[in-house]
C-alpha positions as CSV (number, residue, x, y, z in Angstrom):
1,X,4.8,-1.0,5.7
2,X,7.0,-3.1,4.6
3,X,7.2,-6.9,5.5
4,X,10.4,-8.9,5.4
5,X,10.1,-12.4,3.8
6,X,12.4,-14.7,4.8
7,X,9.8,-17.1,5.6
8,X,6.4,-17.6,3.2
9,X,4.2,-16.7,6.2
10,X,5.0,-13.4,7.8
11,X,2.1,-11.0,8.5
12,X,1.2,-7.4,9.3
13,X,-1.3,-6.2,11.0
14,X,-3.4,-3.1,10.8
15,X,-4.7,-1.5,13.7
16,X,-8.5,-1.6,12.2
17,X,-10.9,-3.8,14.0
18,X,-13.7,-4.7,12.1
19,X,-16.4,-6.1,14.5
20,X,-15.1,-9.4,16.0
21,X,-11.3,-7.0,16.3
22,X,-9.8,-8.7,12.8
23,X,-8.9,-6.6,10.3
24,X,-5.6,-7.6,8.3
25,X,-3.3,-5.5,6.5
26,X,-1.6,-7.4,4.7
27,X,0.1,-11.5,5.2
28,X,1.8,-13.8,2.8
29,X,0.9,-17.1,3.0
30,X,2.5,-20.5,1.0
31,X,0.2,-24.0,0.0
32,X,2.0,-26.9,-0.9
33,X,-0.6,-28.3,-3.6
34,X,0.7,-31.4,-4.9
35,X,-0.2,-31.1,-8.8
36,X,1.3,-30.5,-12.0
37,X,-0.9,-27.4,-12.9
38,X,-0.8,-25.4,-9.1
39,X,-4.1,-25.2,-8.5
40,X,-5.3,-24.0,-5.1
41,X,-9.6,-24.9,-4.1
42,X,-11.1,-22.7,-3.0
43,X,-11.9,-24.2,0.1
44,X,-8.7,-24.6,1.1
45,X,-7.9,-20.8,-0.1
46,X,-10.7,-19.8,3.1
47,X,-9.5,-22.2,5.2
48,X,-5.7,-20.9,5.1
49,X,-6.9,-17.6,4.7
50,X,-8.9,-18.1,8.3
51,X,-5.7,-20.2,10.2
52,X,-3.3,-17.1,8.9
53,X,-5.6,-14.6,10.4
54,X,-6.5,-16.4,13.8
55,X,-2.8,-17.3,14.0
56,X,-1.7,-13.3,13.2
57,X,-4.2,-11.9,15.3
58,X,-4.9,-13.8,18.3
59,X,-8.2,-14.1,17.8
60,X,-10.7,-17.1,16.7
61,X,-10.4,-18.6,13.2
62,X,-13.1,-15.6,10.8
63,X,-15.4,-17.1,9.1
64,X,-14.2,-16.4,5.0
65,X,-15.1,-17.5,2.1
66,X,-13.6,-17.3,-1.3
67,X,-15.5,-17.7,-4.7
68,X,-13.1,-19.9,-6.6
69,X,-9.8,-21.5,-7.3
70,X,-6.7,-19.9,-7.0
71,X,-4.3,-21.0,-9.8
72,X,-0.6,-20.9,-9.4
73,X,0.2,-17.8,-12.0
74,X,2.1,-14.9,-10.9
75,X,0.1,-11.7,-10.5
76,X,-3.6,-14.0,-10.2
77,X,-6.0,-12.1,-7.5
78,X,-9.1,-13.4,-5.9
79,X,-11.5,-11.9,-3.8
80,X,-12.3,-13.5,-0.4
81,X,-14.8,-12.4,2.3
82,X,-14.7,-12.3,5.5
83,X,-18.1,-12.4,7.4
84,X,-18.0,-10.7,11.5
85,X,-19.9,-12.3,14.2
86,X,-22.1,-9.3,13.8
87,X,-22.9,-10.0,10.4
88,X,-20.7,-7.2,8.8
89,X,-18.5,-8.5,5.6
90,X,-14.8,-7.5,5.0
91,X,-13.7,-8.3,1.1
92,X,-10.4,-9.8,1.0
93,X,-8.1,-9.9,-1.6
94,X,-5.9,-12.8,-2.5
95,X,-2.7,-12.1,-5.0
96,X,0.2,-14.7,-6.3
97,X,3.2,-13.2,-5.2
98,X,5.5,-16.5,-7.2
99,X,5.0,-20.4,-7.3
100,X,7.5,-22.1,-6.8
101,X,7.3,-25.9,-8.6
102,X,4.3,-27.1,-7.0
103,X,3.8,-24.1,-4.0
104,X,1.5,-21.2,-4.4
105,X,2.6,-17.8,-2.2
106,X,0.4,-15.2,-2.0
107,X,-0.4,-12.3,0.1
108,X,-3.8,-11.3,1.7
109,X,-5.0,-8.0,1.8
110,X,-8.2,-6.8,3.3
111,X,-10.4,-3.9,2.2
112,X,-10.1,-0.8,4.6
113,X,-14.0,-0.4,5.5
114,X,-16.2,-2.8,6.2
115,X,-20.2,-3.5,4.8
116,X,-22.2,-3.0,7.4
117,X,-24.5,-5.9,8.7
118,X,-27.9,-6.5,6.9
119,X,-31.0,-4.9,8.8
């Protein structure tokens, strides 16, 4: 599916639910980071990840975490993980879609199955 961009934060959303009823598709997302070198934590890379999720889907910020930093190149991934209320874990990938001076945009992508909760 395509997604229009005329802003840096339009989202899809799949019809997947993975336990808690988020699953995402696929969203852009844009960080003003305020260095020389764009460099995004990665704490701040879970933390926008969660907002643009709980903002796209209606539901309660996920709990996500991300491994490392995200720098500012073009065509850089990450993955991300997003951990369900049940336990169950969603990987998450981050890409660079452009940077723009000292703005990171990059879309989010989710895996389409889920790992099921430990026993």
């Amino acid at each position: 599916m395509a997604i229009p961009r005329s802003t840096a934060a339009k989202c899809g959303i799949s019809a997947l639910a993975v336990a808690a009823g988020v699953l995402l598709a696929g969203c852009s997302a844009s960080v003003h980071v305020g260095r020389t070198e764009p460099k995004l934590s990665a704490e701040k890379l879970a933390t926008t990840v969660s907002e643009k999720l709980a903002r796209t889907t209606g539901q309660p910020e996920p709990d996500i975490s991300c491994p490392e930093d995200l720098t500012g190149k073009v065509g850089t991934t990450t993955r991300c993980e997003l951990t369900a209320k049940d336990g169950s874990t969603l990987g998450v990938t981050v890409t660079v879609t452009s940077v723009e001076e000292e703005r990171i945009n990059f879309d989010i992508k989710a895996d389409e199955t889920a790992t099921p909760a430990p026993n």
